[in-house]
C-alpha positions as CSV (number, residue, x, y, z in Angstrom):
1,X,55.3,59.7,76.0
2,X,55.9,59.5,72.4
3,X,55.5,62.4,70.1
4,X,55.8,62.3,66.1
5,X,56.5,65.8,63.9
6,X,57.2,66.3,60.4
7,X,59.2,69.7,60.3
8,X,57.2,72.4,58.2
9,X,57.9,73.6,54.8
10,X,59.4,76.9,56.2
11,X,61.6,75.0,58.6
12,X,65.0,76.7,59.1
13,X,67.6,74.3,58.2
14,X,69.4,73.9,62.0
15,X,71.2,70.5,63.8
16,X,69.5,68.6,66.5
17,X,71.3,70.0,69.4
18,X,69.8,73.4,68.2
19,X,66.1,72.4,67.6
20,X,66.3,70.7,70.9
21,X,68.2,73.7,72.8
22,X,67.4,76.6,71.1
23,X,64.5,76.6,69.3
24,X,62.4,73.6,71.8
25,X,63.7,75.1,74.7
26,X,64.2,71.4,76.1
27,X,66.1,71.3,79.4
28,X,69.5,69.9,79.7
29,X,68.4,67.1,81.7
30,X,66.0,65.8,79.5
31,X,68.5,66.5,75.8
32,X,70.6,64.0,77.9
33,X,68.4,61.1,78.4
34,X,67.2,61.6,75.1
35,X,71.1,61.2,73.9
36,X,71.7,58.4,76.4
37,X,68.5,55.7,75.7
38,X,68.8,57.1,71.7
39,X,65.2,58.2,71.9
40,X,65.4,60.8,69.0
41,X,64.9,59.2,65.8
42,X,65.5,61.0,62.3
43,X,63.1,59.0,59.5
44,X,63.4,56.3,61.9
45,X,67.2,56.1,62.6
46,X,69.3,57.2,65.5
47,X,71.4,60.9,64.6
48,X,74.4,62.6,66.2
49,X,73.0,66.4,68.1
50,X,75.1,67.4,64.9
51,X,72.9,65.8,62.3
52,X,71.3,68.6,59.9
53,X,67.5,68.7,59.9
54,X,65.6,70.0,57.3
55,X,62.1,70.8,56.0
56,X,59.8,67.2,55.5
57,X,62.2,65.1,58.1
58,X,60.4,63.1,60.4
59,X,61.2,63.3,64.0
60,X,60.7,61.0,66.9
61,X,61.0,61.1,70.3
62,X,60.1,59.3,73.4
63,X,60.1,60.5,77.2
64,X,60.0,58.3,79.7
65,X,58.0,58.3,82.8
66,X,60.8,59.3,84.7
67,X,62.5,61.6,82.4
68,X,59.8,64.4,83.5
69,X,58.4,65.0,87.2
70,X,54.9,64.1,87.3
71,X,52.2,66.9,87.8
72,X,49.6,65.7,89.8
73,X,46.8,67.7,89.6
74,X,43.2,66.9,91.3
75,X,40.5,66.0,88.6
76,X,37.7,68.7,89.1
77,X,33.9,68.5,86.9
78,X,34.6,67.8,83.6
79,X,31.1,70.0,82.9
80,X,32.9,73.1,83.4
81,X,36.2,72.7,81.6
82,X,34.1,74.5,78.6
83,X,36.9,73.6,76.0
84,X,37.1,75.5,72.7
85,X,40.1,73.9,71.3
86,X,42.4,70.8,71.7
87,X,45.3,69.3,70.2
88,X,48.3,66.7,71.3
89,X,49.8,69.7,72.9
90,X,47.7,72.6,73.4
91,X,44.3,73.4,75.5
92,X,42.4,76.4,75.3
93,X,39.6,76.8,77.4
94,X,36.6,79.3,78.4
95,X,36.8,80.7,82.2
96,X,33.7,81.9,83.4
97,X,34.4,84.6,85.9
98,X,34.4,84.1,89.6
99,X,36.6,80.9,88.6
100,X,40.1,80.5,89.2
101,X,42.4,79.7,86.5
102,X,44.2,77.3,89.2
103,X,43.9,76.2,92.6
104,X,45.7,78.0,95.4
105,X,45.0,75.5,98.3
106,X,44.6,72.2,98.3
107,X,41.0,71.8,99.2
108,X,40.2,74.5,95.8
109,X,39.1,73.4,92.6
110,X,39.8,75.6,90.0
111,X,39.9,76.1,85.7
112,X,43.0,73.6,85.7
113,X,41.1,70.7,87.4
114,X,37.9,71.0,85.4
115,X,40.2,70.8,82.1
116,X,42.3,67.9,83.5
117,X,39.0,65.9,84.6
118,X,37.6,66.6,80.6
119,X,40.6,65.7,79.5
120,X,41.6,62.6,81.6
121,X,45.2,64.0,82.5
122,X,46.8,66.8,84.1
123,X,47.6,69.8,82.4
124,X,50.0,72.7,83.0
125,X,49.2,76.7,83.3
126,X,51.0,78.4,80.8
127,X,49.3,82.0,82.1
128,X,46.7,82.6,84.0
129,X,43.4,85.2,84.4
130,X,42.3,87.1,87.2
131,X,39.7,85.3,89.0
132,X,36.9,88.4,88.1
133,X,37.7,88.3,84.8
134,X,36.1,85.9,81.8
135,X,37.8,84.7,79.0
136,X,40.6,82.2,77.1
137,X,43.1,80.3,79.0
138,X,45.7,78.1,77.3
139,X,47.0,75.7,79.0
140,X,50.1,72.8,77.8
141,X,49.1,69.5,77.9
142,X,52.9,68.3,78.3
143,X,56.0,69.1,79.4
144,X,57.9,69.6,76.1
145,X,55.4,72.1,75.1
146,X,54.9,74.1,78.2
147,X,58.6,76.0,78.5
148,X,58.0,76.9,74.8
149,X,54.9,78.4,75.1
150,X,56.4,80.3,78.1
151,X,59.0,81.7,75.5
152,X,56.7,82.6,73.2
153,X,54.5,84.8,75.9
154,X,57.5,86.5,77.2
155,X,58.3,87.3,73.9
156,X,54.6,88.7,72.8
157,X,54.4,85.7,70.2
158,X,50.9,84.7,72.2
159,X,48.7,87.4,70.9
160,X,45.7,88.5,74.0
161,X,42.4,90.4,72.9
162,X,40.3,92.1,75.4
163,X,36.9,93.4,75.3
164,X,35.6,95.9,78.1
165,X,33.4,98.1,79.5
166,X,34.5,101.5,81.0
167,X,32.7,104.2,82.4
168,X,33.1,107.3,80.8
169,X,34.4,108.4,77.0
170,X,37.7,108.3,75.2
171,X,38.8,111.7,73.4
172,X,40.3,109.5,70.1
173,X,38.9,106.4,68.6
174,X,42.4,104.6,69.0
175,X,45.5,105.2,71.6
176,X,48.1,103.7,73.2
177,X,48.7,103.5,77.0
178,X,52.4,103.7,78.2
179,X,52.5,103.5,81.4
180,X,54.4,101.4,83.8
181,X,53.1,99.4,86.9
182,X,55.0,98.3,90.3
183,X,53.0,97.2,93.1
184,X,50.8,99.6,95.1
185,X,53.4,100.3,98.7
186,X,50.1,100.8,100.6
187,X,47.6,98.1,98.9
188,X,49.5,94.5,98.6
189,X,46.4,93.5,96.6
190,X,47.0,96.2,93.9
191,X,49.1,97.7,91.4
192,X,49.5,101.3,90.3
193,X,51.2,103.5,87.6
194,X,54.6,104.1,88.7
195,X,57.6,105.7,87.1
196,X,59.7,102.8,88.9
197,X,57.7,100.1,88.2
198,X,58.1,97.7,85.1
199,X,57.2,98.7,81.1
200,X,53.7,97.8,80.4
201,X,52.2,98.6,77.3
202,X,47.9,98.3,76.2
203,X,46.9,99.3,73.0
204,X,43.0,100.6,72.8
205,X,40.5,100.8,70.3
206,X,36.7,102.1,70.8
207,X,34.2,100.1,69.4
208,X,31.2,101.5,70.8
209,X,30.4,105.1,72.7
210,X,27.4,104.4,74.4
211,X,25.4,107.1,76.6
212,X,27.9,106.6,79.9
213,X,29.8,104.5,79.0
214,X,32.5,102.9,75.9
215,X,32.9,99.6,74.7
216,X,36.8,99.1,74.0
217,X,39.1,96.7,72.3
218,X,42.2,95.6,73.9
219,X,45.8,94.4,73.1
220,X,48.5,93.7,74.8
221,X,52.6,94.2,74.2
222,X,53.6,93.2,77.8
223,X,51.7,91.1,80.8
224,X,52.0,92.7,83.9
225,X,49.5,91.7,86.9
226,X,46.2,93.9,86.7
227,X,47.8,95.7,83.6
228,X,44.4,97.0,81.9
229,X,42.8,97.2,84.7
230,X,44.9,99.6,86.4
231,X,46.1,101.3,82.9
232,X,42.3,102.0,82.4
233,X,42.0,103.1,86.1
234,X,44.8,105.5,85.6
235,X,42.7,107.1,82.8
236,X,40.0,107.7,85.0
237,X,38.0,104.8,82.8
238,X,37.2,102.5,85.4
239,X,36.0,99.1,84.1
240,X,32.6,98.3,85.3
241,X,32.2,96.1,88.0
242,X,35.7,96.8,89.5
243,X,35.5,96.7,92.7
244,X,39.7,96.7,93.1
245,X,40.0,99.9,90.6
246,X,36.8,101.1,90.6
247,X,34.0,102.2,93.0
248,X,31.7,100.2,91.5
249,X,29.9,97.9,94.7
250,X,26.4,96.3,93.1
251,X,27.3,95.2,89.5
252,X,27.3,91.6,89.1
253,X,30.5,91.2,87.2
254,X,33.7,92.7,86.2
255,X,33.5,93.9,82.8
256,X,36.5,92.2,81.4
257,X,36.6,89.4,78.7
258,X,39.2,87.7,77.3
259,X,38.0,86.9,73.8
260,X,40.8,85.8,71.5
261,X,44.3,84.2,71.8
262,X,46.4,83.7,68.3
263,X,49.3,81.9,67.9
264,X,51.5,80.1,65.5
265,X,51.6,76.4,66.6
266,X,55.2,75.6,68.1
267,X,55.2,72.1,66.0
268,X,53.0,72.7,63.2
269,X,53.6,76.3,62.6
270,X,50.4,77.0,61.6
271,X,48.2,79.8,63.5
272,X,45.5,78.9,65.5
273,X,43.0,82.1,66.2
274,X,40.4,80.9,69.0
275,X,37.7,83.2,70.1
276,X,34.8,82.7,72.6
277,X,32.2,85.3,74.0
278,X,30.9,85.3,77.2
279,X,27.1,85.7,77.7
280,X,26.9,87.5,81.0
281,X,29.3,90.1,79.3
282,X,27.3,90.7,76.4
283,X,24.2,90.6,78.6
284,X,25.6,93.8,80.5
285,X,26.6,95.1,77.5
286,X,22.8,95.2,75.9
287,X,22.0,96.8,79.2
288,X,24.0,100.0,78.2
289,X,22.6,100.2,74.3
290,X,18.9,99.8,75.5
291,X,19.6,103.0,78.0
């Protein structure tokens, strides 16, 4: 693997062992071979990890097939991968939901294959969706970007928008759920509100109060497992069509869509803002204006 960057204009003047370490993320194992076969050039020469980089330098390095463990990962049908946006680095795909963002068993096929078949190689899950709900997954398409992007979720840097449908009314346009989730003692399939359980943070906005139900806008500060779900749950604003949080047992879908992901590129620092609707979603949702 070879991979070119020039540094961006607002580049913060730093020396190679600290883009590589610090700001890459780049494990020590592969900084070494890196050192040892001289596979990072600086405008085409060979540099000390001291070496000063700055705005407009050109970098170059070169991984060898054995510097990284290879990722196999099972091509799937190239039909479904429904890609919205691709780079060297970066995938972001649409899930459908009732699809897995990656396989569990051997024998499954999932998100992850169908994005690696379009693609012709593997790629790696940098988060994933719950299998119910639609939306935008971003996946790495190599190893130097995928700890990076890890960072950058942990750290809130990958921003998430949500769309759902709730049963029931809000009493203000715009709040902020506080509430922290551990995992349910009596339910290993579920999560609840609990004063023990880690910080989780979901900021909501209405966008439309229809006769039983509210259309809401959601963001979140933190990631944990079922977090909206179970934050709206607490609420007593089930989302429609949950049948884990809700008591919801005919609708045809869980009304929960992942609609945008924004970043700033980890190379290019440029922001990327993808969005994609979902169809079955805003059917449902035309079902509750018409009534």
């Amino acid at each position: 693997m070879e991979f070119n960057f020039i540094l961006p204009k607002n580049f913060e003047e730093q020396s190679v062992k600290q883009l590589l370490e610090e700001k890459w993320l780049l494990p020590r194992k592969q900084r070494h071979f890196l050192r040892q076969k001289k596979h990072f050039l600086l405008n085409g020469q060979t540099v000390s990890d001291e070496t000063l980089l700055v705005s407009g330098d050109k970098i170059k390095i070169i991984f060898d097939k054995e510097d990284f463990n290879e990722l196999s990962v099972e091509f799937g049908d190239k039909s479904q991968a429904n890609i919205i946006y691709e780079d060297e680095h970066l995938v972001i795909a649409n899930k459908p939901e009732g699809m897995k963002t990656h396989p569990n068993q051997a024998d499954e096929l999932a998100l992850q294959n169908h994005v690696a078949a379009a693609i012709g190689q593997p790629v790696f899950v940098v988060h994933r969706l719950d299998q119910a709900t639609s939306g935008l997954v971003l996946f790495a398409k190599n190893q130097l970007v995928l700890p990076i992007l890890g960072k950058m979720f942990e750290e809130n840097q990958i921003h998430r928008e949500y769309v759902a449908l709730v049963r029931g009314h809000f009493p203000q346009k715009n709040m902020t759920i506080d509430r922290p989730i551990g995992r349910d003692r009596h339910d290993k399939r579920k999560q609840v509100v609990s004063k023990t359980g880690k910080k989780a943070i979901t900021h909501l906005s209405v966008l439309t109060a229809y006769k039983k139900s509210s259309l809401v806008k959601l963001n979140l500060d933190t990631g944990r497992t079922h977090q909206i779900r179970v934050h709206l749950s607490s609420l007593t604003r089930p989302i429609i069509g949950d049948l884990l949080y809700g008591n919801d047992k005919y609708e045809a879908r869980l009304m929960l869509h992942a609609r945008q992901i924004r970043l700033r590129h980890p190379f290019t620092d440029e922001w990327i803002e993808i969005s994609a609707p979902s169809e079955t979603f805003d059917r449902r949702c035309q079902q509750e204006e018409d009534n």
